[in-house]
N, C-alpha and C positions, 0 to 999 in steps of 0.2 A: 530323384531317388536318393536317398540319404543314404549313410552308412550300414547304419541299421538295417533298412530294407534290403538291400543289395544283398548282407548278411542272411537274412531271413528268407527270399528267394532264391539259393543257392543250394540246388539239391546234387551236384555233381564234385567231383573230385576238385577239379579248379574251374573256374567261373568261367562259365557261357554265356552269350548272348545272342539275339539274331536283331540283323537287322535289315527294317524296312526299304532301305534305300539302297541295301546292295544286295535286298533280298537273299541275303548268307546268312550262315551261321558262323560265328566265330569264336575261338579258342585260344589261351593263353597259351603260348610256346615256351621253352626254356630261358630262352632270353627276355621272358615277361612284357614279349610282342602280344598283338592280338591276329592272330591270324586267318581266314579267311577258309570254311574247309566245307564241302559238301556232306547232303545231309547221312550218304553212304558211308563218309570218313569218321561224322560225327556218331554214329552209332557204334562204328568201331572200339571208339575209344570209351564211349559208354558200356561197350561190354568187358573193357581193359578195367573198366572202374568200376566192375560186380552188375551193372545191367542188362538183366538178361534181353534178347532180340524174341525172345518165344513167349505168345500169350497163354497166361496159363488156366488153368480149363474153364476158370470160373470168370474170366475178363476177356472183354474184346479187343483188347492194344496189347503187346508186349510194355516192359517196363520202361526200355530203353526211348518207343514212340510217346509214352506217357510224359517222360521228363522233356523228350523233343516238343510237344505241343505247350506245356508248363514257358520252358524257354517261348515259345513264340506270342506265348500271353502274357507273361509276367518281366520276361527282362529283354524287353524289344526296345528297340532304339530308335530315332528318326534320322539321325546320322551317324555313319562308321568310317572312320580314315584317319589318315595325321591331321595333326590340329596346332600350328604355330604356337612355341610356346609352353605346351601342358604335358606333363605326365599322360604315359596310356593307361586307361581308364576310364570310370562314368564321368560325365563332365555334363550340367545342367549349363548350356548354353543358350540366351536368349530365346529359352522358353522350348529348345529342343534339345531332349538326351541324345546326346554324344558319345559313342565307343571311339574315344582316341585309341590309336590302332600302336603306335609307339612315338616314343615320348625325345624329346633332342638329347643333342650327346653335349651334358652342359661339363666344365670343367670346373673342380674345385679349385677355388680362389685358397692359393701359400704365399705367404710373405716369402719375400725374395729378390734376387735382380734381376732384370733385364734388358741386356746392354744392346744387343744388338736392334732389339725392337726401338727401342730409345732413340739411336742414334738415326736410323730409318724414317721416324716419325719427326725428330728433332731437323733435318735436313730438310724434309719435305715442306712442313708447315710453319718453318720461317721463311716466313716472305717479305723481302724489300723493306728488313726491321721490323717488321710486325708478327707478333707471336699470335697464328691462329690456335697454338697444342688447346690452350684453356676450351676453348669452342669444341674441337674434335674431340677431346678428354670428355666435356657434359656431354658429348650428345650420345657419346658411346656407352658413362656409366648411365642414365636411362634408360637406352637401351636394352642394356645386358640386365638391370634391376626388372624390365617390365618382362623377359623371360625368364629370369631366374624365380620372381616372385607368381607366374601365369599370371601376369593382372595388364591388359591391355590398357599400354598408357600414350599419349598424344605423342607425337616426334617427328620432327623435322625431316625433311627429306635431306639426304646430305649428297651432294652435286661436287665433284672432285676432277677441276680442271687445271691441266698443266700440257707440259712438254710430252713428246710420244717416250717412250721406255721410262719416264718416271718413277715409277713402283705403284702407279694408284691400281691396277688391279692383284696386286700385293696388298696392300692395304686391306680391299675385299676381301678378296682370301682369309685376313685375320680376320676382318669385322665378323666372317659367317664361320669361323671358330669360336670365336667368342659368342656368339650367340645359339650356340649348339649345334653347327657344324653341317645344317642344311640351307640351301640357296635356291633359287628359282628366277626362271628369266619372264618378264613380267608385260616386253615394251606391246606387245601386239595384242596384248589385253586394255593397258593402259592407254595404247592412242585409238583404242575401239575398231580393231580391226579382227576380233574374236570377243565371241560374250562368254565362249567357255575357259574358265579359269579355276577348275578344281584342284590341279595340280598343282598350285600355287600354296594352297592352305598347309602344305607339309613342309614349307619352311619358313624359316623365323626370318629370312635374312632376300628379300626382292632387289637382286640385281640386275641392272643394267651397265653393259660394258660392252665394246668392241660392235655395236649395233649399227646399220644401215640406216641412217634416221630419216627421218619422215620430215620436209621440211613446210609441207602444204600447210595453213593455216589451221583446215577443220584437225587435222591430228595433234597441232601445236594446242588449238584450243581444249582438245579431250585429253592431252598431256596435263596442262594449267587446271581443268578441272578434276582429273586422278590426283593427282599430288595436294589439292587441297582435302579431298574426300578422305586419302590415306593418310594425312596429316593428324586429322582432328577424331573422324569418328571410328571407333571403335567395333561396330556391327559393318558387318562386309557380304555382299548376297554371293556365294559357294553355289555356281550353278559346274555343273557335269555334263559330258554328254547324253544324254537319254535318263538324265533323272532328273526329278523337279528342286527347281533352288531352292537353297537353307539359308538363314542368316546366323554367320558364326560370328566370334568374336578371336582370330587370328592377334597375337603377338607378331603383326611385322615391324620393319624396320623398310625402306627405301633408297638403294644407292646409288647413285649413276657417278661414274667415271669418263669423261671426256678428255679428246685433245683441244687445246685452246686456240688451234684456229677458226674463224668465222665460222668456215663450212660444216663444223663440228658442232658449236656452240648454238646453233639456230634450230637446233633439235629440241632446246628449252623452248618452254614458253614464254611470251612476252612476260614478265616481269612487273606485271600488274601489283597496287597498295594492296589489295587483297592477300597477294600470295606473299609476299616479301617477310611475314614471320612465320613462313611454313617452309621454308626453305635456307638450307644452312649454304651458298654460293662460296666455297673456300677454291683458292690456287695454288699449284701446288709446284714446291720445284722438283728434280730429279734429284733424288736420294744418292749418294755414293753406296754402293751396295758394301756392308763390312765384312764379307764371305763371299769368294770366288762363285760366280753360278753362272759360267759358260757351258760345261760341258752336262746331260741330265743328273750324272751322278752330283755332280759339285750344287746342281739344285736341291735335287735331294735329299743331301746331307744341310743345304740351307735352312729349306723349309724343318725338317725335321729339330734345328737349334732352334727357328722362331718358337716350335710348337714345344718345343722344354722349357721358355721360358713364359708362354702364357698363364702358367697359373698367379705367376709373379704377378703379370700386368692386371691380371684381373685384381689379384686382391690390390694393387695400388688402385683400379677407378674403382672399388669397392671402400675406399678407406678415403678417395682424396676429394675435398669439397671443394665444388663451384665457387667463384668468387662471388662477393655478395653483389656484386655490380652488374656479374652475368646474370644473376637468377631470373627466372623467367614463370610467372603465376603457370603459365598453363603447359610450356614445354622443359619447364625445369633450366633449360640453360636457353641465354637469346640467340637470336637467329644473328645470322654474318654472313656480309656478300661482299666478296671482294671488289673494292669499285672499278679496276680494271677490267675483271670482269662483266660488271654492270656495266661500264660505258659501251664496251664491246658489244652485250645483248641490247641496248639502245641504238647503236648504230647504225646496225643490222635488223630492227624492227620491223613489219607492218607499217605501223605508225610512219618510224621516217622513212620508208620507200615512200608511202604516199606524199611525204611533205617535198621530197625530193621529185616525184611527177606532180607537183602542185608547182614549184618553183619552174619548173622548165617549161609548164603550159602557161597556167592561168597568172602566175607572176614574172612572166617573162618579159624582160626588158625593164626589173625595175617596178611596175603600176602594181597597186594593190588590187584584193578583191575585196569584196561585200556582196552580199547579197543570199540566197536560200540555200540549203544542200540538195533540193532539186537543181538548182541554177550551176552551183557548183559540180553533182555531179556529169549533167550534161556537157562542162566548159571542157571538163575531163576524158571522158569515153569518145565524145566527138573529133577529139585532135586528134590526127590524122597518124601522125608519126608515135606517139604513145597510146592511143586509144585501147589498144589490147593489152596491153600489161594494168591498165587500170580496171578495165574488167574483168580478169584475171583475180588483183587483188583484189574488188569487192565482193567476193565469191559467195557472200552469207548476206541473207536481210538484215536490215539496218547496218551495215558493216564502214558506210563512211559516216554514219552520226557516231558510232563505237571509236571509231581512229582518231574522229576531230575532236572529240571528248577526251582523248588520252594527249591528243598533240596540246590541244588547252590549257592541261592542267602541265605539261613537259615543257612550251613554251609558253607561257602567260603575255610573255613581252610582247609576242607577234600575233597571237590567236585571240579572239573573244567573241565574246556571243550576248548580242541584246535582242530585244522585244521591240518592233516598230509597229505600231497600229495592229495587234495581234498575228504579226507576223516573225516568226524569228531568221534574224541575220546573223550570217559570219560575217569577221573581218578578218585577215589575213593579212598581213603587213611584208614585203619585201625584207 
């Protein structure tokens, strides 16, 4: 519905519309919400705005039922709610009209300073001489560009591993400021343990922190596949409870905050070529805090200097450009994993547990193997003393031709795989 139309079907004081999927009607508020009101409240205020409730002699509806059925023909919607992202208003979303219900609380970017955020960000994100700020700097002004402008644009999942009391769930806190000030916790959608995820579409900013992680494989693998899915496409299925899914197009952003030990870190997904430019792997150290925040007041008055000096920060990632070395065709700035990091998600793998019970059975003492991944994984499940941790980790079909195909390409030196008389062999080396 264009401008003009909306215009032109608009027989009430301030615009109405109902909608399909929440079967309401809804109402602009003072604060230029849309709000949600039954069709008794709605007549109300139709008789507050000159429509009479009484048919008069020569018609069979009153005025005010006249304009109520108008509304249910003429400005019907297929979806009504927040919408990551957009203004409240009509919104032509992948082919469905959308009542955005209210719109983020974005802040206006002033030139200015901001010392304390600086120094927070400056402590954190050097690491061991290496300056990550450039990487966290692109991946944020993208971010904050693709809800300032509503236009859903590709971006990184950004993964912020350190020390415990750090500040990364400070960090948070700014990121979902700067992106208009709504957040949502995402992980029990994301490792497929709920398909309803409506409450998600009303913020810009999908946090993950302080989570219970899920270390089993099928959750790692539906982790590995969320993060590429929210990485790249733009259309997302908005299912509800008791309503039928929409496909919206959401302005998120994705964050997780971890501690860097093992037990924390194996909440990621293996670390597959696939995912490696869809994921921002930054480490972080603990920040000296520049303001007292032991006591809630002395937090308080913290937080409240960060949030005087945002408008500063924004307009600096609004002004300050990407190195031409970071630029990245498809997510604007490139992806970065700390390789401490990285060795750490290698060590702890799938992948090397299995090479790690491959060494202690079928290369024990030394002797190589060859031979089939039937053969192989019989040599496995059979041992006596490991056999159940190996069936354990092969928990999914085809799950040791998926592992010996990642140790292959992880170890080249010791793995390979040829063709003998139409039969394919591993080799495994000691």
């Amino acid at each position: 519905m264009t401008e003009e139309e909306q215009i032109t079907t608009q027989e009430t004081a301030e615009p109405c519309w109902y909608s399909n999927s929440a079967k309401a009607f809804f109402i602009l508020n003072s604060r230029k919400h849309f709000i949600q009101t039954t069709p008794d409240m709605l007549k109300k205020h139709l008789r507050f705005w000159g429509f009479s409730n009484r048919a008069a002699p020569d018609e069979d509806i009153s005025q005010a039922d006249q304009i109520m059925l108008k509304i249910q023909t003429n400005r019907d919607v297929d979806y009504s709610g927040e919408l990551a992202g957009y203004d409240a208003g009509i919104v032509e979303c992948n082919g469905y009209r959308t009542l955005v219900t209210k719109p983020p609380t974005r802040i206006e970017a002033q030139k200015g300073d901001f010392p304390i955020i600086c120094k927070i960000i400056e402590d954190m994100f050097w690491v061991k001489s290496f300056d990550q700020r450039a990487h966290f700097f692109g991946w944020l002004k993208k971010a904050e560009e693709a809800v300032r402008l509503s236009i859903p644009m590709p971006g990184q999942v950004l993964v912020l591993a350190g020390p415990r009391n750090a500040g990364k769930n400070l960090i948070q806190d700014i990121i979902t400021e700067i992106l208009g000030g709504r957040s949502a916790r995402p992980y029990q959608w994301i490792i497929g343990k709920t398909n309803f995820n409506a409450d998600l579409f009303g913020a810009e900013h999908l946090m993950i922190a302080d989570e219970v992680p899920s270390h089993d494989m099928k959750s790692r693998r539906a982790f590995g596949a969320k993060i590429k899915d929210l990485a790249v496409n733009s259309i997302q299925t908005c299912h509800g409870k008791f309503q039928n899914a929409v496909h919206l197009k959401p302005c998120w952003r994705l964050t997780i905050s971890l501690n860097e030990e093992a037990e924390n870190l194996v909440m990621l997904p293996p670390l597959e070529e696939s995912l490696k430019d869809k994921i921002m792997l930054l480490r972080v150290n603990a920040a000296t805090m520049p303001m007292p925040s032991n006591t809630p007041e002395e937090r308080n008055l913290f937080w409240k200097t960060i949030c005087a000096e945002l408008p500063a920060f924004i307009h600096f990632l609004q002004q300050w450009e990407i190195p031409v070395n970071l630029v990245d065709s498809r997510f604007g700035i490139e992806a970065y994993q700390d390789p401490d990091l990285i060795a750490g998600l290698e060590g702890m793998s799938h992948e090397q547990r299995l090479m790690d019970l491959i060494e202690m059975t079928v290369l024990e003492g030394g002797q190589s193997f060859e031979g089939s991944l039937t053969q192989l994984e019989s040599d496995l499940i059979t041992n006596l003393e490991f056999g159940r941790q190996v069936s354990k980790l092969l928990s999914f079909p085809n799950a040791l031709q998926t592992y010996m195909t990642r140790l292959k390409q992880m170890q080249p030196n010791r793995i390979s795989y040829r063709q003998s008389n139409g039969k394919g062999l591993w080799l495994i080396q000691p």
